[in-house]
C-alpha positions as CSV (number, residue, x, y, z in Angstrom):
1,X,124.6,170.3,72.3
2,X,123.6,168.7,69.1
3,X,121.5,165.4,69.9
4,X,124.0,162.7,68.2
5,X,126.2,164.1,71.0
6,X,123.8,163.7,73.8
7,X,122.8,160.3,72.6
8,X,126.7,159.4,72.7
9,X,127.0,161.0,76.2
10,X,124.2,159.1,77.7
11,X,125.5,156.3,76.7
12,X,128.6,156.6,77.7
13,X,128.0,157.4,81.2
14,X,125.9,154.3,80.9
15,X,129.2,152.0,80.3
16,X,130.7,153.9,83.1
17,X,128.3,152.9,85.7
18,X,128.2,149.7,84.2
19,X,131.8,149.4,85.0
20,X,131.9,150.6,87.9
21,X,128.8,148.3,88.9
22,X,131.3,145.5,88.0
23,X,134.9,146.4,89.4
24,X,132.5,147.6,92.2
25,X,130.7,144.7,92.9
26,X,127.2,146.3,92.8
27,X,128.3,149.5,94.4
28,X,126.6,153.3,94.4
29,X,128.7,155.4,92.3
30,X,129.3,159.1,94.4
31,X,128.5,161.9,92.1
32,X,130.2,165.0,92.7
33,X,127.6,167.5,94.5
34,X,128.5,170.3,92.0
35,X,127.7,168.2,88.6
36,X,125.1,170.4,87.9
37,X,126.7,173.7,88.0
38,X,130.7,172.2,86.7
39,X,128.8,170.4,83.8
40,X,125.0,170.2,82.9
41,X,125.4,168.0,80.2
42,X,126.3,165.3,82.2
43,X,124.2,166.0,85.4
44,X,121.0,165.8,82.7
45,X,122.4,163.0,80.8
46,X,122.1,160.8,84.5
47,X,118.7,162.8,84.7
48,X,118.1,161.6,81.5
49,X,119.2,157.8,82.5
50,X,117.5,157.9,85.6
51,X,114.0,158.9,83.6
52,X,114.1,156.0,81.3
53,X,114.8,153.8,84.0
54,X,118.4,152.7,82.9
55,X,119.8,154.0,86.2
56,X,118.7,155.2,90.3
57,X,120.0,158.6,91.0
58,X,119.4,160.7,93.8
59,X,120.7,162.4,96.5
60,X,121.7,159.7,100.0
61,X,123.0,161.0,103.1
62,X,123.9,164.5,102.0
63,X,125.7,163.2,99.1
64,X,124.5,162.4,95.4
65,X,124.8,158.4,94.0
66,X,124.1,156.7,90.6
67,X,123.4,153.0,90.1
68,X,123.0,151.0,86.9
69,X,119.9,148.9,87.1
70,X,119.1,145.5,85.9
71,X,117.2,147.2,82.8
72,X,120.7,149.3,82.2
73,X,122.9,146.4,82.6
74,X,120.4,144.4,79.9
75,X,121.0,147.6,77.3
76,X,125.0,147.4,77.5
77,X,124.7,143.8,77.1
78,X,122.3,143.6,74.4
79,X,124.4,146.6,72.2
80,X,127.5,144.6,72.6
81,X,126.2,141.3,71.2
82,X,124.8,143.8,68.0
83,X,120.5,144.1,69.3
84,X,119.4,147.3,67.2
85,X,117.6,148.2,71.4
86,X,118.2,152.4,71.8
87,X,118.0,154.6,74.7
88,X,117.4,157.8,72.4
């Protein structure tokens, strides 16, 4: 996968624990346990998230969970009021 489209997956699994974080209320998002097999790109783009800091993921009670953190939450905010701040 060419990186422009990495970049633009990353971020938009970003947006979608961001939303879920707020229709949530704060809440783990479940991620399904086969991810890595059914679709790589994505499992490493949270991989990729979870390196920089942007998001917790790891496997809970048998089961594997994402969360946006503060830091993540500060990025989405920050892009949509224009801040030149990257993840890339």
């Amino acid at each position: 996968m060419a990186s422009d489209k990495r970049r633009k997956l990353r971020m938009d699994m970003l947006q979608e624990l961001y939303q879920f974080h707020l229709v949530e209320r704060g809440k783990k998002a479940l991620i399904p346990g086969n991810l890595e097999d059914r679709d790589p790109e994505k499992y490493f783009a949270l991989e990729y998230l979870a390196d920089k800091g942007l998001i917790r993921f790891k496997a809970e009670n048998g089961q594997m969970v994402a969360k946006i953190t503060h830091y993540g939450i500060n990025l989405i905010k920050n892009l949509k009021m224009g801040s030149p701040l990257s993840t890339a």
